[in-house]
BALOBA-1460 file (C-alpha; in Angstrom, 3 decimals):
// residues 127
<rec num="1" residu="x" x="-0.182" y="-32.306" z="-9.484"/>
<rec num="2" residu="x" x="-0.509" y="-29.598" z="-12.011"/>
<rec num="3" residu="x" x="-1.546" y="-25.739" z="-10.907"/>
<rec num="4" residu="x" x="-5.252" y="-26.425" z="-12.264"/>
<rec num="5" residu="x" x="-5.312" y="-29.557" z="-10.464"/>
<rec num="6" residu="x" x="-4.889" y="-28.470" z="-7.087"/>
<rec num="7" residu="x" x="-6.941" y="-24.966" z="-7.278"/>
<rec num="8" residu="x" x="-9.475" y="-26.934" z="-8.337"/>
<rec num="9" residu="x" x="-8.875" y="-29.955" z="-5.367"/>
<rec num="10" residu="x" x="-8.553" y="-26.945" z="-3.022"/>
<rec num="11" residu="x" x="-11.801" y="-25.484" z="-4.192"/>
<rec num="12" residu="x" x="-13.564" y="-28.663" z="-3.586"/>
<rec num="13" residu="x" x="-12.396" y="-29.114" z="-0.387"/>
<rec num="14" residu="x" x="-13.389" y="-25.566" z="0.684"/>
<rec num="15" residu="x" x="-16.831" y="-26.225" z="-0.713"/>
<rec num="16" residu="x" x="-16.948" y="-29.416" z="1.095"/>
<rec num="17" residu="x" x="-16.255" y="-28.190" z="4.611"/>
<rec num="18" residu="x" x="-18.447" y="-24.967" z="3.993"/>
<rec num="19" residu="x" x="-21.340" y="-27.667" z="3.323"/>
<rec num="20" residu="x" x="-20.112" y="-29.678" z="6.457"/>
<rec num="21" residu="x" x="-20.421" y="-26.305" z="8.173"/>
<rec num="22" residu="x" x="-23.410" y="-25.286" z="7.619"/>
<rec num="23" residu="x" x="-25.414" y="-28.644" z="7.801"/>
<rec num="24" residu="x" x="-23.783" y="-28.859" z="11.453"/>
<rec num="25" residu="x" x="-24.673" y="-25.392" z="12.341"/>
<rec num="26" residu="x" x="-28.230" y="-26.162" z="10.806"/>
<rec num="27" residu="x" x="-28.260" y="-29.211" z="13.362"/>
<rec num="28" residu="x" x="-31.536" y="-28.831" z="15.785"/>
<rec num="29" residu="x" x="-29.586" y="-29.369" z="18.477"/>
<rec num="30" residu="x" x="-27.377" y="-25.922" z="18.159"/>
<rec num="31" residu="x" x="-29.723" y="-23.079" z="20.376"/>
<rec num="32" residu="x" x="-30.794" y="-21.100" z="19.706"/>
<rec num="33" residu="x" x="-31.007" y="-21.487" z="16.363"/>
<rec num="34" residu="x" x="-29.211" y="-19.622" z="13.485"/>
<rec num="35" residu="x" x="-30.967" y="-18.442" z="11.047"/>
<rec num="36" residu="x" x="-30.161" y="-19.206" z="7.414"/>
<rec num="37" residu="x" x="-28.293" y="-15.681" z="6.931"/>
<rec num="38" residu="x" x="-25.651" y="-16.646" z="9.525"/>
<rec num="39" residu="x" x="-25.043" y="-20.119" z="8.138"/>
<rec num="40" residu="x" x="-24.707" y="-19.141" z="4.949"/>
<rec num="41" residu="x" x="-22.329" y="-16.403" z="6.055"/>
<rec num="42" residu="x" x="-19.866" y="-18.825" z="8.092"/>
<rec num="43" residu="x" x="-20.285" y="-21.097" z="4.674"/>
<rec num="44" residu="x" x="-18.803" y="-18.360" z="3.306"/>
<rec num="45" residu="x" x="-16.649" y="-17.508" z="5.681"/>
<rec num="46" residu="x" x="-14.864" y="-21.453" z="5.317"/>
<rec num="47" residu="x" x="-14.961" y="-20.919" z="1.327"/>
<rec num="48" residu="x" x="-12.959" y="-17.698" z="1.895"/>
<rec num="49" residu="x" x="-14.915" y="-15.802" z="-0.647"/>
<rec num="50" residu="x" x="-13.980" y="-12.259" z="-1.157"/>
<rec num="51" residu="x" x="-10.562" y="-12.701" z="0.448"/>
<rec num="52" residu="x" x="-9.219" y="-9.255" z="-0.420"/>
<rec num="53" residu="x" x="-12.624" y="-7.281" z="0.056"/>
<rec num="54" residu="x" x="-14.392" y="-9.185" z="2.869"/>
<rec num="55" residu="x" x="-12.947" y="-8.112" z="6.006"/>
<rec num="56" residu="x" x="-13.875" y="-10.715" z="8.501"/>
<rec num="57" residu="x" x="-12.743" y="-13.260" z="5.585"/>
<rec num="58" residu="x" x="-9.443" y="-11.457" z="5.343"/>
<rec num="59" residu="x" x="-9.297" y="-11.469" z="9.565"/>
<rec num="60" residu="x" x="-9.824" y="-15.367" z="8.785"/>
<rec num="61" residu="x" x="-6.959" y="-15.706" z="6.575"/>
<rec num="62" residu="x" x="-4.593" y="-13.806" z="8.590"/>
<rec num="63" residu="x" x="-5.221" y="-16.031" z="11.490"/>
<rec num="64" residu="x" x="-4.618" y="-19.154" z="9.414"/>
<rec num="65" residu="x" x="-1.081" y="-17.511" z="8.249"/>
<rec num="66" residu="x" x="-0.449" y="-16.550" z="11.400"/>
<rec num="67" residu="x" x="-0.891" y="-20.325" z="13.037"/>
<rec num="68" residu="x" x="1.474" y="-21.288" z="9.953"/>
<rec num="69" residu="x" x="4.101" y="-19.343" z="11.268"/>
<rec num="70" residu="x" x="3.933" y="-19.791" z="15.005"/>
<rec num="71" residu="x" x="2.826" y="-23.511" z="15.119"/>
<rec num="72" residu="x" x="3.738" y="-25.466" z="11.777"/>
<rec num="73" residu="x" x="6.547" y="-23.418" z="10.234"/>
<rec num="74" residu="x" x="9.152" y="-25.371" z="11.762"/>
<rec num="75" residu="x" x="7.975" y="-28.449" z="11.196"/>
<rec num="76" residu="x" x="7.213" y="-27.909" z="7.754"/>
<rec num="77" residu="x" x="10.741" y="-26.061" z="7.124"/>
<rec num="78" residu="x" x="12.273" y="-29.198" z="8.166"/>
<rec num="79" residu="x" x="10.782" y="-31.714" z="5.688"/>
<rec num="80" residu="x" x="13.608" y="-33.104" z="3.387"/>
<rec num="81" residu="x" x="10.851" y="-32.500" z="0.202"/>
<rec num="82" residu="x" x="11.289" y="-28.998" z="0.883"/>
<rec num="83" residu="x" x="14.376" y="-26.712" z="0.179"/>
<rec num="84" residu="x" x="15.145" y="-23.316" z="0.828"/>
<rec num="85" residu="x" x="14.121" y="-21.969" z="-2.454"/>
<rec num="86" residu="x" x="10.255" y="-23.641" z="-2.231"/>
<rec num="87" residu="x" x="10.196" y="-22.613" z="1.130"/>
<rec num="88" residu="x" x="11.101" y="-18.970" z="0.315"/>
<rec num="89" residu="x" x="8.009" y="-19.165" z="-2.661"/>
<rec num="90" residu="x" x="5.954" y="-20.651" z="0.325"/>
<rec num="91" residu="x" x="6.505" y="-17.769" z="2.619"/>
<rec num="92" residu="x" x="6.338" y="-15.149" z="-0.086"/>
<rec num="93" residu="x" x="2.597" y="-16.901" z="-1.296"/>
<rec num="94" residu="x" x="1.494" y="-16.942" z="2.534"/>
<rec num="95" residu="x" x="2.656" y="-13.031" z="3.107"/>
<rec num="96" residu="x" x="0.742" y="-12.193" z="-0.257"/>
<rec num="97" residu="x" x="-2.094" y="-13.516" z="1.352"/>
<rec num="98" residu="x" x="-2.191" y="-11.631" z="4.355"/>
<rec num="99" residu="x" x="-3.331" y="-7.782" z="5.288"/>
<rec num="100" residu="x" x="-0.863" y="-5.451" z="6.171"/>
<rec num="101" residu="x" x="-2.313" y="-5.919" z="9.767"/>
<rec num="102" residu="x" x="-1.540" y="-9.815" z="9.543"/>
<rec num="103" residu="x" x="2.126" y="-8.423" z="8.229"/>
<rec num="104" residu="x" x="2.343" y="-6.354" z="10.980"/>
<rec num="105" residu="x" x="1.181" y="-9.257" z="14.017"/>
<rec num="106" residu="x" x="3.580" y="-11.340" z="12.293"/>
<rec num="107" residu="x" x="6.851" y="-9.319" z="12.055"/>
<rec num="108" residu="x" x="6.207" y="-9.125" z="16.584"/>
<rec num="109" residu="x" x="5.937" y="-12.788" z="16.488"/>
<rec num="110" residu="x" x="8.621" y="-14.216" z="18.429"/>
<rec num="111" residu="x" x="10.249" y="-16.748" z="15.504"/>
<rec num="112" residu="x" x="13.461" y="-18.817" z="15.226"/>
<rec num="113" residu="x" x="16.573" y="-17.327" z="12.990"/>
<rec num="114" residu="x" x="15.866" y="-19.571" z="10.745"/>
<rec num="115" residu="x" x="12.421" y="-18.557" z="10.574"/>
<rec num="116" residu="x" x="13.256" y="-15.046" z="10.424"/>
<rec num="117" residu="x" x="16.062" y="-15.408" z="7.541"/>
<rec num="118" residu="x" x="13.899" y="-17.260" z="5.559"/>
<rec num="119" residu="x" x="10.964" y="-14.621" z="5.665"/>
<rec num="120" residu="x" x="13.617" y="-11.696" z="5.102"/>
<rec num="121" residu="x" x="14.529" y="-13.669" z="1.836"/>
<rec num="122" residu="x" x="10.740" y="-13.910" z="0.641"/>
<rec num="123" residu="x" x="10.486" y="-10.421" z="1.545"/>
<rec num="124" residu="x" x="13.557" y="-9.182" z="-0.030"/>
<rec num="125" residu="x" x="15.378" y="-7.276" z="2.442"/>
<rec num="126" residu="x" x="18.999" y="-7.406" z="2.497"/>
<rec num="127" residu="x" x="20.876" y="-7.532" z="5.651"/>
């Protein structure tokens, strides 16, 4: 899949759920109700607009990164489709992502060496 290909299949899936979203949070049986200003702000919220400006969005993304690391890293490190160099560009996109509070909860997080070598390589310190 080509660059444009999956911003755009990652777009539509964020506009998807965000529709999901709300019509389930517009559901009659949710009480009390929410009025249309907070369902369009969770929408939001799910499309991740204003990433870098909105700071509940940005608390939103941190959290995802976060999960990343602590409960799919590992996993993910070990596919065979995915070597050290594309996991290095993974872990360097997934810091850029993140506030320098999300940088900070994740260099406490208790990770393997592997996990820790890896993220010193996207970040570029030497040892």
């Amino acid at each position: 899949m080509t660059r444009p290909g999956y911003l755009t299949w990652r777009a539509k899936l964020k506009s998807q759920a965000a529709k999901q979203v709300a019509e389930l949070l517009a559901d009659a049986s949710i009480q009390p109700p929410l009025s249309q200003e907070e369902i369009d702000r969770v929408a939001a919220l799910v499309r991740k607009e204003d990433l870098k400006t909105d700071s509940d969005t940005q608390v939103l993304e941190d959290v995802a990164c976060l999960v990343f690391l602590d409960e799919q890293f590992e996993d993910f490190e070990k596919r065979p489709d995915i070597d050290e160099e594309k996991m290095v560009g993974i872990l360097r996109k997934t810091w850029g992502k993140m506030s320098p509070s999300g940088h900070a909860l994740a260099l406490q997080m208790h990770l393997s060496e592997r996990a820790k070598i890896l993220i010193e390589k996207a970040l570029g310190v030497e040892k």
